[in-house]
VMD Tcl script that builds the backbone (N, CA, C; Angstrom):
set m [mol new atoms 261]
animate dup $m
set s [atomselect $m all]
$s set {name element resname resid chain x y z} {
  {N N UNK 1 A 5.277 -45.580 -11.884}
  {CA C UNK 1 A 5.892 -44.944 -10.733}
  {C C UNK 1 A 5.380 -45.643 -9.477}
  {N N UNK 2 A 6.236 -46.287 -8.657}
  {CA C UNK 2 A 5.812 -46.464 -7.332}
  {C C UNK 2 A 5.157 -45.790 -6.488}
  {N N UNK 3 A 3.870 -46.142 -5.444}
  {CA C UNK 3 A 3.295 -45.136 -4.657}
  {C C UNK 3 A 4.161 -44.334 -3.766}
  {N N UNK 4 A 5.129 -45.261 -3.396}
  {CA C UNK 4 A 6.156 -44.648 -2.691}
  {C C UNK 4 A 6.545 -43.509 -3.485}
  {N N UNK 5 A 7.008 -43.202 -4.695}
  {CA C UNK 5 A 7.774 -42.290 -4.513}
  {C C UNK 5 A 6.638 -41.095 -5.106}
  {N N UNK 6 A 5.036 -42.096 -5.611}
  {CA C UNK 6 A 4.232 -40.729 -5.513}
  {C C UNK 6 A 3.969 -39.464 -4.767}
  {N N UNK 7 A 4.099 -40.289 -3.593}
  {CA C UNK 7 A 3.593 -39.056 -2.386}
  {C C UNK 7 A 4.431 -38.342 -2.379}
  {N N UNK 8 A 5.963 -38.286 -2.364}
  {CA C UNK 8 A 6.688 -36.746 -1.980}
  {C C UNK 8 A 6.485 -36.008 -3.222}
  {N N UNK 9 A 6.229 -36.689 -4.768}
  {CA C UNK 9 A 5.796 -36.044 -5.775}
  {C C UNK 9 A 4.463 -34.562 -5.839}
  {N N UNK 10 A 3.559 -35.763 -5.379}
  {CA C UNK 10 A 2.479 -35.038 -5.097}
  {C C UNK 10 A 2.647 -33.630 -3.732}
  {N N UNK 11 A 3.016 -34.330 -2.964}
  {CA C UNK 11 A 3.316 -33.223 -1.944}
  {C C UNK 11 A 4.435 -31.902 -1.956}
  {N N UNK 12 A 5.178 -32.119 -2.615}
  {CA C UNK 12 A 5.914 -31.009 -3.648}
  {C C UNK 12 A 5.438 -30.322 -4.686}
  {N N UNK 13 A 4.544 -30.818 -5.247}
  {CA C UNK 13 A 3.449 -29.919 -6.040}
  {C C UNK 13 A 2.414 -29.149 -5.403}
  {N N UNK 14 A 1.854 -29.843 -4.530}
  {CA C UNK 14 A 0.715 -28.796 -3.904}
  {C C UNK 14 A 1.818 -27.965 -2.761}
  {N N UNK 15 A 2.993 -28.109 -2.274}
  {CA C UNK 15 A 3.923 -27.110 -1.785}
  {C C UNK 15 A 4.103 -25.526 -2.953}
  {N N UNK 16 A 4.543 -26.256 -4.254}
  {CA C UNK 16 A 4.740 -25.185 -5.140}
  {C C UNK 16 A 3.638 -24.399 -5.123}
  {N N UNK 17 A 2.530 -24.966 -5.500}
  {CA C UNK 17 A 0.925 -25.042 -5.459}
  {C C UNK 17 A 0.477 -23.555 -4.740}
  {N N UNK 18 A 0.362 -23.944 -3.223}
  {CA C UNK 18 A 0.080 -23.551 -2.257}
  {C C UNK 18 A 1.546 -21.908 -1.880}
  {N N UNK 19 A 1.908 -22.084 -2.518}
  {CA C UNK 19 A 3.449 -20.875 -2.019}
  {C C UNK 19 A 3.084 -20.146 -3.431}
  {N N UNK 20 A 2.677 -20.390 -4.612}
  {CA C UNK 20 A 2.840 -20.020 -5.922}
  {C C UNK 20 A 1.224 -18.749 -5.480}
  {N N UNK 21 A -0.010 -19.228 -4.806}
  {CA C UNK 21 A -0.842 -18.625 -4.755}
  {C C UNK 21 A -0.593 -17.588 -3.639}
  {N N UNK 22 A 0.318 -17.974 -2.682}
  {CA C UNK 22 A 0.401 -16.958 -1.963}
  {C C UNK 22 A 1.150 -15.598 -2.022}
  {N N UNK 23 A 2.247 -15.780 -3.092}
  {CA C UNK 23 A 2.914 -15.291 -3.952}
  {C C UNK 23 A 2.066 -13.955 -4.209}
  {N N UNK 24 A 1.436 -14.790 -5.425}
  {CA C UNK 24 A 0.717 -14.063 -6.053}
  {C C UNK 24 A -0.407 -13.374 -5.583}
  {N N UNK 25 A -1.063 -13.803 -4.525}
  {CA C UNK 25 A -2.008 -12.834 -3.909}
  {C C UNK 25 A -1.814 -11.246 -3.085}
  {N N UNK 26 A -2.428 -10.736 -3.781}
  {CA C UNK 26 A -2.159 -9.179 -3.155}
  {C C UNK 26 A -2.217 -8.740 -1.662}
  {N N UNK 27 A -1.474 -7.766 -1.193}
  {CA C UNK 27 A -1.721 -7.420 -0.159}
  {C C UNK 27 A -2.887 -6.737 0.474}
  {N N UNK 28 A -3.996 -7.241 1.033}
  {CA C UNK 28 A -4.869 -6.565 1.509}
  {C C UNK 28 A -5.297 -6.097 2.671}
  {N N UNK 29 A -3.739 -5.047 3.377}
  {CA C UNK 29 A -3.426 -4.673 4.698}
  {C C UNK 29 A -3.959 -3.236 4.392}
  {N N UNK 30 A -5.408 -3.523 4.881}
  {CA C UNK 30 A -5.944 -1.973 4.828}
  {C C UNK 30 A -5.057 -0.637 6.019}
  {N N UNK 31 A -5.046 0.987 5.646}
  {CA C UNK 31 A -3.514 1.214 5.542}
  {C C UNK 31 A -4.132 3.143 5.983}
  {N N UNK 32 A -5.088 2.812 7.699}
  {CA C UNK 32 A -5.272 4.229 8.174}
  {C C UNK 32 A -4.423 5.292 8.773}
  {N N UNK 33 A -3.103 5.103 8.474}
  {CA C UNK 33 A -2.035 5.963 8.454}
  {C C UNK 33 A -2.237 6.654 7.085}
  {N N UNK 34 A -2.485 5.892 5.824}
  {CA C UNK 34 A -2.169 6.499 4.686}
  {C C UNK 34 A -3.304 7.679 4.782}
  {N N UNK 35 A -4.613 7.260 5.417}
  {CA C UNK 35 A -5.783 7.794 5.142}
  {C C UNK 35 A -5.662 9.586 6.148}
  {N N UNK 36 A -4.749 8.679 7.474}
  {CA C UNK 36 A -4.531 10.098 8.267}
  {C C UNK 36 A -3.482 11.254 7.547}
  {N N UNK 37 A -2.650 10.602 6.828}
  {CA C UNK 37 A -1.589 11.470 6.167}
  {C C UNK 37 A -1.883 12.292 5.401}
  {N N UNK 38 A -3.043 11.634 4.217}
  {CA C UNK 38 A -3.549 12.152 3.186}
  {C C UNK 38 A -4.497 13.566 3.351}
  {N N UNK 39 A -5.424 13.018 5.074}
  {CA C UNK 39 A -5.757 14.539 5.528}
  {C C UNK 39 A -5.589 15.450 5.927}
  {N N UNK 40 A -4.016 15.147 6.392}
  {CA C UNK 40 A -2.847 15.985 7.387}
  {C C UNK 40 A -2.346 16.956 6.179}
  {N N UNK 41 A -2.336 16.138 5.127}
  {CA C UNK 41 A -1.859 17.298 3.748}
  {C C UNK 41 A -2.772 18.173 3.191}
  {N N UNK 42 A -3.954 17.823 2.399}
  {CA C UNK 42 A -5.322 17.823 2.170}
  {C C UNK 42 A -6.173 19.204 2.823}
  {N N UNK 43 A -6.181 18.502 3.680}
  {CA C UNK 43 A -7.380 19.221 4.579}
  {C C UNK 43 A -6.420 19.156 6.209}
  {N N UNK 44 A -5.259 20.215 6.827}
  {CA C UNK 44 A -4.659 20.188 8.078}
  {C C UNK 44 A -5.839 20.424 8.973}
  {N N UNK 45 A -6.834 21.067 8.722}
  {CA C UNK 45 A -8.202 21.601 9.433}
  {C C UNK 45 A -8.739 20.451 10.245}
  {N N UNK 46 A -8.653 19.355 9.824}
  {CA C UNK 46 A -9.678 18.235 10.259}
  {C C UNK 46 A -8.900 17.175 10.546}
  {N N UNK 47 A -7.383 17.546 10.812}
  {CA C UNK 47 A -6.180 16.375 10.912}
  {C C UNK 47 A -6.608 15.848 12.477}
  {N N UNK 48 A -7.095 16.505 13.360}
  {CA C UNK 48 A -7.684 15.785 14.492}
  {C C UNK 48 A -8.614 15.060 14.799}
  {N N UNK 49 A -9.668 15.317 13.589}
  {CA C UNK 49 A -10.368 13.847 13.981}
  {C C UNK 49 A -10.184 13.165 13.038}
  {N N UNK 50 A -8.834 12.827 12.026}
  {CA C UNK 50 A -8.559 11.424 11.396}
  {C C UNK 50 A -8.210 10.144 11.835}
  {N N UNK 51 A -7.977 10.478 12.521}
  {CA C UNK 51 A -7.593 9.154 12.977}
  {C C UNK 51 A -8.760 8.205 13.532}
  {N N UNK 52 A -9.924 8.843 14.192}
  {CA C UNK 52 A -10.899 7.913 14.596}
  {C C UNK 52 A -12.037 7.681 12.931}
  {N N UNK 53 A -12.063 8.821 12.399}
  {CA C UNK 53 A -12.710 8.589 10.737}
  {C C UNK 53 A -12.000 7.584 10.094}
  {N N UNK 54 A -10.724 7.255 9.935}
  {CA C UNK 54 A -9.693 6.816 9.356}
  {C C UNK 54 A -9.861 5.171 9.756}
  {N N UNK 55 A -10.239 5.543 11.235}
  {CA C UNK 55 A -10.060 3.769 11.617}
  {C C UNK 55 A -11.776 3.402 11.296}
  {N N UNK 56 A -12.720 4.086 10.736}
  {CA C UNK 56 A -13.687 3.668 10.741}
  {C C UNK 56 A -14.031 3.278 9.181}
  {N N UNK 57 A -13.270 3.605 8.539}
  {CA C UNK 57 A -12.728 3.524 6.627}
  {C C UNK 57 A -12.251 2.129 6.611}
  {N N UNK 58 A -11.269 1.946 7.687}
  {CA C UNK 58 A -10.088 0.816 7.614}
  {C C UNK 58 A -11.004 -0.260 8.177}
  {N N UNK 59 A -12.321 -0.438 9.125}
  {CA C UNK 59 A -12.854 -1.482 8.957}
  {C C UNK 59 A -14.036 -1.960 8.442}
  {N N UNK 60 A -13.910 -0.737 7.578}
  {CA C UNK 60 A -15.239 -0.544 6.130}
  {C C UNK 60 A -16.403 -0.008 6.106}
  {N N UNK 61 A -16.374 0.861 7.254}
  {CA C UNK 61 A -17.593 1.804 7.079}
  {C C UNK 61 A -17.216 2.876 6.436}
  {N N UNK 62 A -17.177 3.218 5.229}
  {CA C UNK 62 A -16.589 4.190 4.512}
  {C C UNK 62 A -18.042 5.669 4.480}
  {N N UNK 63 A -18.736 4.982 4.701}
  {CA C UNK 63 A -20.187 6.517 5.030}
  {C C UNK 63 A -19.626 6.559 6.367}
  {N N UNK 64 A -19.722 6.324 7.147}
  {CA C UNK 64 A -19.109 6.865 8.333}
  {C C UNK 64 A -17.892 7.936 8.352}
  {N N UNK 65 A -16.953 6.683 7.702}
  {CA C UNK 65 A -15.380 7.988 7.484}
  {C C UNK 65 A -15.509 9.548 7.061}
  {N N UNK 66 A -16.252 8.846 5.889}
  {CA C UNK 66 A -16.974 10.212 4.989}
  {C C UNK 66 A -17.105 11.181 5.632}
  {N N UNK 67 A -18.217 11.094 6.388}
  {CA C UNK 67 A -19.159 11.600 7.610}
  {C C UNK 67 A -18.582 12.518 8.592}
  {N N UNK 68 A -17.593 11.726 9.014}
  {CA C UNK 68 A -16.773 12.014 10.450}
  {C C UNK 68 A -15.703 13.492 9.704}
  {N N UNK 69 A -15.047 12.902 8.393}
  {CA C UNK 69 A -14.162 13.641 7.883}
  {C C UNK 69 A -14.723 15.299 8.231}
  {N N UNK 70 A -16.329 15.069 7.005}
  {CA C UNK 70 A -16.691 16.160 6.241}
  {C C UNK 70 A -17.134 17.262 7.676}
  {N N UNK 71 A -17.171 16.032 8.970}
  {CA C UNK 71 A -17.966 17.127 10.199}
  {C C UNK 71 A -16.641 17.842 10.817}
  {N N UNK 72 A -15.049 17.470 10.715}
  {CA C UNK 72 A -14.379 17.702 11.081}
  {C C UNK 72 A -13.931 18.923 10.024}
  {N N UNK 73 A -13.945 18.648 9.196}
  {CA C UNK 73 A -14.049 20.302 8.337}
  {C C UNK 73 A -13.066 20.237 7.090}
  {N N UNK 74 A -13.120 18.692 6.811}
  {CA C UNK 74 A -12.509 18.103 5.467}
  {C C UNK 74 A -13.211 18.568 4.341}
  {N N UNK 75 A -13.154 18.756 3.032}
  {CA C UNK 75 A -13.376 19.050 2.032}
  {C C UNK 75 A -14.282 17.108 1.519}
  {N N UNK 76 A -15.888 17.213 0.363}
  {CA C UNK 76 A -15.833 16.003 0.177}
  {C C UNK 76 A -15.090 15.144 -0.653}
  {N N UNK 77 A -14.747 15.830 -1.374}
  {CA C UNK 77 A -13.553 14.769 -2.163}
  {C C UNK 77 A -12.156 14.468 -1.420}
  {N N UNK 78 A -11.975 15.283 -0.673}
  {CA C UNK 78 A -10.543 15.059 0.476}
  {C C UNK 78 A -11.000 13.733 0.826}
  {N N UNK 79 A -12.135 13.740 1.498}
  {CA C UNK 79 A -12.591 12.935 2.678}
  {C C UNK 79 A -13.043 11.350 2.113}
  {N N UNK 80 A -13.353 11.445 1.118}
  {CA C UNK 80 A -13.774 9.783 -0.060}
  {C C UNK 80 A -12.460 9.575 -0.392}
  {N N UNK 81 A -11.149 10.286 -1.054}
  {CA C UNK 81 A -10.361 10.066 -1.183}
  {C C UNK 81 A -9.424 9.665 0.016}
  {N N UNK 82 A -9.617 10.685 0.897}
  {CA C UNK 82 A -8.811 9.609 2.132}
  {C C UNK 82 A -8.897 7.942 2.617}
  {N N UNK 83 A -10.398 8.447 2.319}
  {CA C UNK 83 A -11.133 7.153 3.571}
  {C C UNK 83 A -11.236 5.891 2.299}
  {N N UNK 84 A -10.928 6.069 0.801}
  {CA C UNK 84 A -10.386 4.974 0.306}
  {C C UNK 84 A -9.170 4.743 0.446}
  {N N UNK 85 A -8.268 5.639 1.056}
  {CA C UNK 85 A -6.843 5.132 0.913}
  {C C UNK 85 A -6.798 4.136 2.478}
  {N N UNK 86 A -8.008 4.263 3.323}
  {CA C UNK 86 A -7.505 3.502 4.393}
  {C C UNK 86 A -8.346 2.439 4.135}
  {N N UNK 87 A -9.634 1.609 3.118}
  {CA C UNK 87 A -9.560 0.302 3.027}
  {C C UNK 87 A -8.287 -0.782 2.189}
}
mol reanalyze $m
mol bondsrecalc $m
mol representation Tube
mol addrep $m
């Protein structure tokens, strides 16, 4: 094979390559709406301070979320279960 016509070879493979992994890689758009919703149903008691617990889940302080939930007057399994739905 000529070098010439190596390179668009090669460069069409690492195209497939490179689009095939992105494909396949999961979405990891952490998601503190889901986390506020989940306490709005859950626990309506403590639906006012989700959103600042919620955003503190979503950038991975999940003892914090916890925290914030359980002082707002969430239940603890409400509140681990929320604050995983927002990493």
């Amino acid at each position: 094979m000529r070098p010439s016509a190596r390179i668009p070879s090669i460069l069409a493979g690492l195209a497939l390559a490179v689009g095939g992994a992105v494909v396949a890689a999961p979405s990891a758009q952490a998601d503190a709406k889901a986390c506020e919703q989940y306490v709005a149903q859950h626990s309506p008691e403590a639906a006012d301070g989700a959103a600042e617990a919620c955003y503190e889940g979503r950038i991975g302080n999940q003892t914090s979320c916890v925290a914030s939930l359980v002082a707002v007057g969430a239940g603890k399994d409400t509140a681990n279960t929320a604050c995983e739905a927002s990493r």
